[in-house]
N, C-alpha and C positions, 0 to 999 in steps of 0.2 A: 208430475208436479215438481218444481223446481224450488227448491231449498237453499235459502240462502242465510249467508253469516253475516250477521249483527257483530260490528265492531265500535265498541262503546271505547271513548275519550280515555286514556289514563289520565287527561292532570284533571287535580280538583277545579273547579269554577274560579275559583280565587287565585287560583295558577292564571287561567285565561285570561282574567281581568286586571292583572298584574301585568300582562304580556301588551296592552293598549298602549300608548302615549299619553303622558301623563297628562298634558294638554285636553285631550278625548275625557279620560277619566273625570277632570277636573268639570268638564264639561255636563257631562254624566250627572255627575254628585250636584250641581246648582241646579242643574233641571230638576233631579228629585224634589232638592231642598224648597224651591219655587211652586211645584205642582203640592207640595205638602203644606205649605204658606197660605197658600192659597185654598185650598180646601178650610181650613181651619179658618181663616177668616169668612169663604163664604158660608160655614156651619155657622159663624156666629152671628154671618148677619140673618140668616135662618129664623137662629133661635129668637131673635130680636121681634124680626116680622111676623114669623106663626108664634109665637107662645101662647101654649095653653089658656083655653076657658077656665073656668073655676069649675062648674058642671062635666070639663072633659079631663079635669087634673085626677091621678090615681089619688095623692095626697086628698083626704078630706078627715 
């Protein structure tokens, strides 16, 4: 059986992602900020269109 060695990364993650182009990074961070935007508004329109019955609300 053949044994082999695992060589794990020394820099931290934020070592690596420091190492990008800032252009890239930049890029990175508005695609988050956009798929996060966007979530939150389709949750709201969510809550808009299914909101609770009165019979299915925990509140009574």
């Amino acid at each position: 059986m053949a044994r082999y060695a695992i060589h794990l990364n020394p820099r931290p993650v934020l070592t690596g992602c420091s190492a990008l182009p800032a252009r890239t990074r930049l890029r990175i961070s508005l695609g988050l900020c956009v798929i996060g935007a966007a979530g939150i508004a389709i949750s709201d329109y969510l809550e808009k269109e299914m909101s609770p019955t009165p019979e299915n609300s925990i509140q009574k």
